[in-house]
N, C-alpha and C positions, 0 to 999 in steps of 0.2 A: 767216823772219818772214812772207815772203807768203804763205806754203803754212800757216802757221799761222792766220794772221787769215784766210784763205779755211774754214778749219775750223770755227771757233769763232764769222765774224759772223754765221751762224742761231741759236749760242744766245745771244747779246747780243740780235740780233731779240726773240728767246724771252722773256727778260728784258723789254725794251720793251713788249711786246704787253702783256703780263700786268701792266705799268703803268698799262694805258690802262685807259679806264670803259669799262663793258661795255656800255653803248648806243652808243659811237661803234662800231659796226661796218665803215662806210664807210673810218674811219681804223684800224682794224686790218687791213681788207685792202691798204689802203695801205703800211701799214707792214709788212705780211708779205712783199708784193711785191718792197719796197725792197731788204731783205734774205736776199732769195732772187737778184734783179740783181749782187746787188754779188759774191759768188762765183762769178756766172756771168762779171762782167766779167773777175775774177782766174783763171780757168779758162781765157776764151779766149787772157789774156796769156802763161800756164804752158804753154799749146799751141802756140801760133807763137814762144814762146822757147825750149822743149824744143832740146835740141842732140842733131841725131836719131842724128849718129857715134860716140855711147859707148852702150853697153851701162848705163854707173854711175848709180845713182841721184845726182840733180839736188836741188836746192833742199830739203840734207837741215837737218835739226835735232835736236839730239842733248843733251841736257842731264840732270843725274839726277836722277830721280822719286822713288822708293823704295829707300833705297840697301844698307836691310838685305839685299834682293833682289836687288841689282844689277838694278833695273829702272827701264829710263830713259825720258823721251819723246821718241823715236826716228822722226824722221817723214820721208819723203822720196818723189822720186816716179821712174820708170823709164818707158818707152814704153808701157806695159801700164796702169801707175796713172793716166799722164795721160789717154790716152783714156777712162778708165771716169769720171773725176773732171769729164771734160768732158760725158761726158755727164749725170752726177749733175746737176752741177749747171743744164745745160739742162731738166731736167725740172722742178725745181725751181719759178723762175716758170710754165711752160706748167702744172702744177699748181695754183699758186695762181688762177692766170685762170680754171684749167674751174672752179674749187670757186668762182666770185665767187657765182652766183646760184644754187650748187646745194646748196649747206649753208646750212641755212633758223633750223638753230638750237645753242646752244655757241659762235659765230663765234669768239671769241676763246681759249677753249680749242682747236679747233681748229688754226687757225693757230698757236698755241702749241705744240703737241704736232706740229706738220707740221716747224718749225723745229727742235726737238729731233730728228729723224727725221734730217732734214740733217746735221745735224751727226756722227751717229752713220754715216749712212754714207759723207761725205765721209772722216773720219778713219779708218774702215776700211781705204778705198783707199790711204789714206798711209801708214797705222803699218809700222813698220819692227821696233819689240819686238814679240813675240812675246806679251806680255802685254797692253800698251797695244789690238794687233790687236783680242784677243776684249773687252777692256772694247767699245771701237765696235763691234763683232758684236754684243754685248748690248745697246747702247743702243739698238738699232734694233727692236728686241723689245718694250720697255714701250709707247711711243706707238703702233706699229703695232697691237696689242692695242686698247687704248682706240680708236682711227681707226677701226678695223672695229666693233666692240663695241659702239660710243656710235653712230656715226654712217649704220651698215651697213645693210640692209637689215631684211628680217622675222626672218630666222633669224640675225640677227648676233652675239649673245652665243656660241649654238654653232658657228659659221666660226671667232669669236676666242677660244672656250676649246681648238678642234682647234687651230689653227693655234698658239698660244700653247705646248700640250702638245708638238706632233709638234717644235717647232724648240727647245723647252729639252732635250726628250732626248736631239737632236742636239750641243746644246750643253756638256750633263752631259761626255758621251762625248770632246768635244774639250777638256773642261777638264782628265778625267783623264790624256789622251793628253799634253796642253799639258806638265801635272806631270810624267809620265816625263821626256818630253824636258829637261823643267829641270834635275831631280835625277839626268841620267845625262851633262850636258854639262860637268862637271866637279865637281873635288872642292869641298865645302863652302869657301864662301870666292872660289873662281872661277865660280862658275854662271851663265849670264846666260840671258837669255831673246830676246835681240840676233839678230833674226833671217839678217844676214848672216853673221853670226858661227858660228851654230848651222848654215847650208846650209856653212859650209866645214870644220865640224868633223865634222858625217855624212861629206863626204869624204873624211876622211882614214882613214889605214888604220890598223888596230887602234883606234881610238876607238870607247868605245861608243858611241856614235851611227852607228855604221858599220857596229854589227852586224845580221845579215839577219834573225834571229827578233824581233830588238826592232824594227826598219825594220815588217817586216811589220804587228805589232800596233798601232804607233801610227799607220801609215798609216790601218789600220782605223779607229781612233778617231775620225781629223782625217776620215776619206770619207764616215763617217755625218753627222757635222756637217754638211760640206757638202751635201752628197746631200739632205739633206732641204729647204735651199734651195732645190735647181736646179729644182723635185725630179726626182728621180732613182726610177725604181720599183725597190722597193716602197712609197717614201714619198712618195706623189705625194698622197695623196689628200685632204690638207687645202688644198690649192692651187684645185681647182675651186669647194669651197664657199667657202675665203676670197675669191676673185673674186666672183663672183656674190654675195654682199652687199656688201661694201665699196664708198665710195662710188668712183666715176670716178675721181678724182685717185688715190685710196690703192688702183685697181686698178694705174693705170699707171705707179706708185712700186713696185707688187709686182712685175711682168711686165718692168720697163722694168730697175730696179735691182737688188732685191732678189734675185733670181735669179744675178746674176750676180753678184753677192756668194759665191756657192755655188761658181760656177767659177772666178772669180776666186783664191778660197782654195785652190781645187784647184791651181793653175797656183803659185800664191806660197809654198803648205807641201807638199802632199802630190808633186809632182813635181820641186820645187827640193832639197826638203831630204830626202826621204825617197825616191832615185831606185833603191835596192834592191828597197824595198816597188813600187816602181812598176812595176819589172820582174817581178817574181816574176805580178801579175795581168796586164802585159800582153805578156808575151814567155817566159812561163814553161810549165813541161810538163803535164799533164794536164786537169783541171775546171776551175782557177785561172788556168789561160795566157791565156786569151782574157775573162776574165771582164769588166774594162772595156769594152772593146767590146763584149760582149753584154749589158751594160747601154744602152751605147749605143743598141743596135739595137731593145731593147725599147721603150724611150722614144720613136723613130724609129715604129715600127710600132702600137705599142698608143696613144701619143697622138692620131697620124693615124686612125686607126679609131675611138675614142671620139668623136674631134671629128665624123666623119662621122654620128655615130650623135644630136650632139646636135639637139636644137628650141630651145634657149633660145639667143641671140643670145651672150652675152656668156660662157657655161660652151663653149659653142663653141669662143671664142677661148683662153678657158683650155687647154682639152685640147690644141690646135693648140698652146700654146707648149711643152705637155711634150715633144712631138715635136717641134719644135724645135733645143727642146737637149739631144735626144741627138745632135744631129749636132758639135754642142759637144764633147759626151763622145768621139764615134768619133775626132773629128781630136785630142784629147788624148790618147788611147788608141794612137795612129799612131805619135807619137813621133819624128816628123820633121817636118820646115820646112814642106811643104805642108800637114800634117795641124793644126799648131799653129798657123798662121800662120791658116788657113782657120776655126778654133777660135775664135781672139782675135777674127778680123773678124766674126766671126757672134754672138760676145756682143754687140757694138756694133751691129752691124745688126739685131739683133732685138731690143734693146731701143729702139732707134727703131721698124721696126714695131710692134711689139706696144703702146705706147706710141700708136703714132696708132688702133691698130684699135680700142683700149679706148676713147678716144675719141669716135671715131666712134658707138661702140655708145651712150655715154653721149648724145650727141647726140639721137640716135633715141627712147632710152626718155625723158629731160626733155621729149619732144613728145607720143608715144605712150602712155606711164606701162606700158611691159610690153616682153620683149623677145622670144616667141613669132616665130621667121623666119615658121612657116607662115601669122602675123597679116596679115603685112600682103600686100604685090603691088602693083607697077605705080609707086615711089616714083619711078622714074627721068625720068618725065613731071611730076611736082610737082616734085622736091628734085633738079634734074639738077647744081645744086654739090657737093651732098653726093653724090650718086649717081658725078661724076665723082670724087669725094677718095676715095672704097672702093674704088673698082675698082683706084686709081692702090696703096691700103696692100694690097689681095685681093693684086692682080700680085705685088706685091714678096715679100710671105708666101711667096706659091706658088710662087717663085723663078724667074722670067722675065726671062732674059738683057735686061741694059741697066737693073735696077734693083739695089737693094746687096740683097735675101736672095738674089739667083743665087749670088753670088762666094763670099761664106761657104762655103754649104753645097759649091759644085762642088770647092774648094780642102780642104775639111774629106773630103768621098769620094773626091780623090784621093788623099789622103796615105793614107788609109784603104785603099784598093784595093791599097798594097803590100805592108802586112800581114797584111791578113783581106779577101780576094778576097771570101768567101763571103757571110760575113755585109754587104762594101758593096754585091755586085749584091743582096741581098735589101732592104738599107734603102733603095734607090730607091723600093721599093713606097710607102713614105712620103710620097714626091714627088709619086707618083700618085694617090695618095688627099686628099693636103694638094689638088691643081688639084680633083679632084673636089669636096670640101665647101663649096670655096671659088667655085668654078663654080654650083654644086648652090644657094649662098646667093644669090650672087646674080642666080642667075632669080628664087627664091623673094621676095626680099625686093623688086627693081626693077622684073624687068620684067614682061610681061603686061598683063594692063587694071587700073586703077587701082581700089584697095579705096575703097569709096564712104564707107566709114569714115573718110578720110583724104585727102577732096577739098581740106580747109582747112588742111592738114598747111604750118606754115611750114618755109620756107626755112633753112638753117643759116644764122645770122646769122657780125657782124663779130668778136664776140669769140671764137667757135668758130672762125672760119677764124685767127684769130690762134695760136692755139693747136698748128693743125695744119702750118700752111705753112712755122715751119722746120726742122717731121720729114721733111715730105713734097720738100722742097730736097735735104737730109741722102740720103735713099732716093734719090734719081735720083743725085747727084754721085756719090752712093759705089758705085753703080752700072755709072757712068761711068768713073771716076776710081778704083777703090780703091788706089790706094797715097797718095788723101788721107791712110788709116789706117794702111796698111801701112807706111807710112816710119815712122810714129812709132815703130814696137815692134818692127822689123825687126831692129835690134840686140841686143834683148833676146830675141825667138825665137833667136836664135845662140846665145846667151850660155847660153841655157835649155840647148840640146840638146847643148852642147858640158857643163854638168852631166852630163848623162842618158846 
């Protein structure tokens, strides 16, 4: 029941909003607020209640939906779902605050369609059918379309018709994938779409779900899916334009969650249930044995170098998160405790980064109106709040020991270093190019003598420091402290590799 009404009170919000008259604005962002609080509060109760000693999923519900399909709504959550769901829903209000004074017009659609978005990705994290899963996949698809499209920048109809294309044909690919898997998990009559059900019938032997040419192909199906979430190259490339229009808020709901929706899926279908296909691309013989990880690495390397290459403030940061998460992919690709362990902490820490750096950017252009680094110089002398909060989200990015993106990634390259030696000393290059652009931005952008442009440049105010201060908490503890995260999902990294 809790884990349900934590789902569902954004589209009650939803509802609500879309009651109100469309000039009360003030009272719509109130009321979007409200209802963005209230699953954070049941978030944080679901995380300091989580019982970290079982592997099982907790605070499940199971009742049936569709019964000609034996398709039920199956929801429940594990070490892995509550983290993501906590941070879900932390983004959430820090979302609606950036957006108070920066959506000038729509308010109430808006807000409406931000609440539908919630909703679609909280229940993501939870669904337990197999079916139930991809409905919340797709719900997160229509509003995010419209968010960019309606509210985006100059080019925004084209970021939201790319972005709109590249993620349904990922989604095509996982529906037909979804289909095998249903009509091959038993006879007519028995089939279900019950995702525990179905990782324990791939285990078993002689079942077909357990055969290795059909493993292989539907892995495929489900890795295009998500792959073009994370993204994953070759389908990276409707990510930097959807950033760079979309406002602030619906960049760091793209970067913060959305992404890791893509890994996420990867960790819950494609290596739980289908740990044949998993082996065949990352322990297997020839072009295909390494193939994961050499995605990894591409992501790791061609991210880092893009971002190095950008000028525009904010496609900067885009490029920086595709390399990112292939360090995501490497440590899933390892296939042991350090590799996945360092995998899970690094979706969670870089959606906190990335989440505050989107910010930040957003901060800068509502002053500037442009986000050119080579514009400005010398910001560190005017904005030295704002100057101190980038260097603190730069740091963490570029992974420097005692903030939370070091542990991720260092945990993610060792599990990786036992498998593929070659390709982890190559994807530190990543490392070194990510402290460069990020060094390189900020001379460009703070320091030096002050752009005389930007004598009267204000101060980040109270509601932007609200916003950022408790990412930027989040980044130092976890830094600090990571087995904040690491106990949550400790039993469920076991649980995984003891499938695998």
């Amino acid at each position: 029941m809790l884990l349900s009404l934590m789902i569902f009170v954004p589209l009650l919000g939803m509802i609500a909003v879309l009651l109100l008259p469309r000039e009360s604005e003030e009272l719509v962002k109130r009321v979007t607020l409200l209802f963005t609080l209230i699953p954070l509060a049941l978030a944080v109760y679901l995380f300091i209640s989580y019982d970290r000693s079982t592997a099982g999923t907790q605070y499940v519900a199971n009742v049936p939906w569709i019964e000609a399909f034996n398709i039920q709504y199956h929801i429940g959550i594990d070490g892995l779902s509550v983290t993501l769901l906590l941070l879900t829903a932390l983004l959430g209000p820090i979302c609606v605050i950036a957006s108070w004074r920066n959506i000038e017009k729509g308010i109430k659609a808006y807000m409406a369609l931000f609440l539908l978005l919630e909703t679609g990705m909280l229940g993501f994290f939870a669904a337990l059918d197999l079916f139930l899963f991809y409905v919340f996949f797709e719900l997160t698809l229509l509003p995010m379309y419209f968010l960019i499209g309606v509210w985006g920048g100059p080019r925004r109809e084209y970021a939201a018709i790319k972005f709109f294309l590249y993620t349904l044909f990922g989604s095509v690919l996982m529906l037909v994938a979804m289909i095998a898997v249903y009509l091959n998990s038993g006879d007519p009559g028995a089939r279900t779409f019950d995702i525990p059900t179905l990782i324990a019938l791939a285990s078993t032997a002689g079942h077909a779900l357990n055969d290795l040419n059909f493993q292989i192909w539907v892995f495929i199906g489900f890795f295009i899916g998500f792959a073009v979430k994370v993204p994953i190259f070759p389908f990276h490339t409707w990510l930097p334009d959807a950033h760079v229009e979309a406002p602030t808020a619906i960049s760091v709901i793209l970067a913060g969650i959305l992404l890791k929706m893509g890994t996420y899926g990867l960790v819950r279908i494609n290596m739980a249930m289908f740990p044949q296909g998993l082996d065949h691309f990352t322990n297997g013989v020839g072009f295909w044995g390494n193939s994961l990880a050499l995605l990894g690495f591409i992501n790791i390397v061609y991210g880092s170098f893009c971002a190095l290459a950008q000028t525009d403030f904010k496609k900067l940061v885009a490029y920086s998160s595709i390399g990112h998460m292939g360090f995501v992919i490497l440590g899933l690709a390892a296939r042991n405790d350090s590799g996945i362990t360092g995998a899970i902490l690094q979706m969670f820490n870089h959606g906190v980064i990335s989440a505050m750096l989107f910010l930040l950017v957003g901060v800068l252009y509502d002053r500037a109106h442009h986000r050119e680094i080579n514009g400005f110089g010398g910001l560190g002398s005017r904005m030295p709040v704002y100057t101190g909060i980038t260097t603190l989200a730069f740091m963490a990015s570029l992974g420097l020991p005692g903030l939370s993106g070091f542990v991720g990634e260092a945990l993610s390259l060792l599990g990786a270093y036992d498998k593929f030696k070659m390709l982890t000393i190559l994807s530190t290059i990543g490392i070194v190019v990510g402290a460069a652009y990020f060094l390189w931005t900020l001379q460009r952008v703070f320091l030096g003598t002050l752009n005389p442009k930007y004598e009267e440049l204000p101060e980040i105010n109270g509601r932007e420091i609200l916003t950022l201060v408790p990412l930027g908490i989040l980044t130092i503890v976890l830094g600090v402290w990571p087995n904040f995260a690491i106990d949550m999902f400790r039993e469920s990294v076991t649980n995984l590799i003891n499938l695998l």
